[in-house]
N, C-alpha and C positions, 0 to 999 in steps of 0.2 A: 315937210311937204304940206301942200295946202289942204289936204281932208286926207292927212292920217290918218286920225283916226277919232272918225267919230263912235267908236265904242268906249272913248276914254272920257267922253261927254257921257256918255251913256252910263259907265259902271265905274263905281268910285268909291275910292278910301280915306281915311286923313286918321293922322294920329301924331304925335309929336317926336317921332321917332328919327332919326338923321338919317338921309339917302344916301344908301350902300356903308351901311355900320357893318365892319368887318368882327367887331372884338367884343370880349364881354361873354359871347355865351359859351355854357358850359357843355361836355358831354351830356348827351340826352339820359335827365333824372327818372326815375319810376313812375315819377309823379307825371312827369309832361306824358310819357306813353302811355299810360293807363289812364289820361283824360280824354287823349285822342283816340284810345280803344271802345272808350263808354260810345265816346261819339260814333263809332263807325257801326258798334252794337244798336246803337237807337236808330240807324239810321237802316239796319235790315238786317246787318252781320259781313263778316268778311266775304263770307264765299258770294254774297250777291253783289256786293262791291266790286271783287275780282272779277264780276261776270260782262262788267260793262267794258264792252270794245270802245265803244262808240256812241255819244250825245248829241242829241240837238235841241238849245233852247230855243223859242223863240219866245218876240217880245213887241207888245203891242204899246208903244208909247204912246200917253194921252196927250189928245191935241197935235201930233205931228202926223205929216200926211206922208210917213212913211213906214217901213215894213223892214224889220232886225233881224237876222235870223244868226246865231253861233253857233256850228260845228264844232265838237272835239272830237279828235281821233288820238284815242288814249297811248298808244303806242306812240312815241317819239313827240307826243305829247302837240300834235297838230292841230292847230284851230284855223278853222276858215267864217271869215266875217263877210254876212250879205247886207246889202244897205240896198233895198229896194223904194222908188217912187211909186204912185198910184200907177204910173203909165206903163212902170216895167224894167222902165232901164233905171241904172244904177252903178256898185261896182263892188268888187271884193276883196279883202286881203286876206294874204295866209302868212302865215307864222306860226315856224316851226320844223324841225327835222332839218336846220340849218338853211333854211330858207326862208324869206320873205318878201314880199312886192303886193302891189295892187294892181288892181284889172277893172278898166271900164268895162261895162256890157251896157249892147245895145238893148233896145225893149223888148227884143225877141229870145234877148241871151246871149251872142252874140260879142266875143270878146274884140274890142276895140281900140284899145288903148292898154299897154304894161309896164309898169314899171319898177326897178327894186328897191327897197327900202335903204335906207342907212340904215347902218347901225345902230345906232341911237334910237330911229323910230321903231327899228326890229325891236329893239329890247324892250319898248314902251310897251307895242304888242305885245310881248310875252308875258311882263309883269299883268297888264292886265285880261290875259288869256288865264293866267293859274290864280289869278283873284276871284275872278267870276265864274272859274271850275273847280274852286280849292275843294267843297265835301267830296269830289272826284279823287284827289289825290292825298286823300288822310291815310291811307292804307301806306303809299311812301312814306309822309309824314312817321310812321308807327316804326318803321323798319328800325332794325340796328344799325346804329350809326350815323343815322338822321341826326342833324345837327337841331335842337330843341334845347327848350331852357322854361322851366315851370316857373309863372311870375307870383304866383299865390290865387288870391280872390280879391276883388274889387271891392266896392262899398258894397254891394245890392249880392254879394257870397258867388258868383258867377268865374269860372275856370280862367286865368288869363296865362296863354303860350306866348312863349316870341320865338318865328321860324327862320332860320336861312333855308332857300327855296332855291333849289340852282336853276337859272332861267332855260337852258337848255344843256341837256346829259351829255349831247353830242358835241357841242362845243368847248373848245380848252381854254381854260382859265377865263373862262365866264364870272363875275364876278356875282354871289348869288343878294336875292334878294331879302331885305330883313322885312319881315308881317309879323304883326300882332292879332294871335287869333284867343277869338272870344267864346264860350260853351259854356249853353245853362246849366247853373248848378242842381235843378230839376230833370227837365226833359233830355240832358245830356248833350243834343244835339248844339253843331256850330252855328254861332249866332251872330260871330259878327269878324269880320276880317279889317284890320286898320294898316294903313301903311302912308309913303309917297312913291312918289311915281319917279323911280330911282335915272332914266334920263329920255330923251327925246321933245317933243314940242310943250307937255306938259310937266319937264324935270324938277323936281323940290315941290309941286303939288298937294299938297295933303289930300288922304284918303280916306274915307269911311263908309264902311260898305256893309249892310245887315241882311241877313237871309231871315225869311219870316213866311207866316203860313207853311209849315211841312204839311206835306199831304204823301199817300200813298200812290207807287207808282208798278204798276206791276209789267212784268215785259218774260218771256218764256216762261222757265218754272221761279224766277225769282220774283223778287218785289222789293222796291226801295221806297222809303220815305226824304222826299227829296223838298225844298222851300220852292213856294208858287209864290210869293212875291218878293221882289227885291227893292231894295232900299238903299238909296243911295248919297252921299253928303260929301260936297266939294267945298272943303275947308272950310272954317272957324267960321258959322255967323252962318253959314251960307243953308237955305232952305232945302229939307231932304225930299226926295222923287220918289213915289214908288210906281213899280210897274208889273204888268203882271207875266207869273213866267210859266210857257208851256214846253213841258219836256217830250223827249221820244229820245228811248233808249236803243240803243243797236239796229239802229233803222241802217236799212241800205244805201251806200254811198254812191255816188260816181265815182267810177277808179279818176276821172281828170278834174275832180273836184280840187285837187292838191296839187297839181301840175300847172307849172307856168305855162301859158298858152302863149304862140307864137304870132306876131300880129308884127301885121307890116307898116299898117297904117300909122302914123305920127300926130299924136296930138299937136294941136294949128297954135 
């Protein structure tokens, strides 16, 4: 589709890893969970972790005269993508809960246009829906049975994982994604997620994608420490972005933020 998805312009990975590598890894060792425990421990603890329903980044890219905002709704693993102009109108995608499509809105809101994804760009969505919410789901990542494999330490002594990530729980024989996830051998926290963009308009892609600046985030009685800026690098050679990223935890949703709206009208 013509503007898939501009969040995969937005947030990016690369690493030399083969798109959809089924083989190779092992039952998850002590080692790979006990790196990603450290990490969910720096990051506030489990029970704050577990506390988060629902995220909203958003993101103010320098120099574009528009306006990003990403949803996740942690259950069934939902994200909704806004892409606002100065004037208002714009459009949205969701992926997720075995749904996906886009939606024009007018400048008022205003749904004008719908349509559903392939398959192909659904799963592009997904991949990078659990890329740019992975400290969200290390708690899965931790579970028994999580498929994980501990790769040692790099040159600079820093944690390196390799994940299969199944793109979505709900659908059968999804084939999952392989990420290389990266964790200071200091602060603990994840620092860097690599992969490609296993298929849709950006497929065989490389990916590199860095979380940086953790800052404290507090919301009820908990508080996470979560990265305020993002860093992002589209293959070998290519100059990396940062931008900067503002959270809100369990903020209130529209119940039809996740619903395809019905629209009669036909794009011309």
């Amino acid at each position: 589709m013509k503007r898939s998805f501009a969040l995969s312009a937005l947030f990016a990975l690369a690493s030399t890893l083969p798109a959809q590598a089924q083989g190779g890894l092992k039952k998850p060792p002590s080692e790979a969970r006990a790196v990603v425990m450290q990490a969910v421990d720096a990051m506030g603890g489990r029970r704050a972790l577990a506390a988060v329903k629902a995220s909203v980044l958003s993101i103010d890219p320098q120099g574009a005269p528009i306006f990003e905002r990403h949803t996740l709704r942690v259950e069934g693993r939902l994200m909704h993508y806004a892409s606002r102009r100065k004037s208002g109108a714009g459009f949205d995608v969701v992926v997720g809960g075995g749904q996906a499509f886009l939606c024009d809105r007018s400048k008022q809101g205003a749904a004008t246009y719908v349509e559903d994804l392939t398959r192909k760009d659904a799963l592009e969505g997904a991949y990078e829906r659990d890329v740019l919410f992975m400290p969200f789901l290390l708690l899965k990542l931790a579970k028994k049975g999580a498929k994980l494999d501990y790769r040692g330490v790099n040159s600079r002594g820093h944690h390196v994982i390799k994940a299969l990530v199944v793109p979505d729980p709900k659908a059968k024989g999804e084939r999952p994604f392989t990420i290389r996830l990266r964790f200071d051998k200091d602060a603990k926290f994840l620092i860097a997620a690599m992969g490609v963009v296993p298929l849709g308009q950006d497929k065989g892609k490389k990916r590199y994608y860095e979380y940086l600046d953790y800052k404290t985030i507090r919301f009820g009685a908990h508080k996470l420490i979560l990265p305020h800026k993002i860093s992002d690098q589209r293959g070998k050679g290519a100059k990396p972005r940062e931008f900067k990223a503002h959270w809100k935890i369990n903020p209130t949703l529209s119940p039809s933020m996740f619903v395809r709206p019905q629209v009669l009208k036909k794009r011309g």
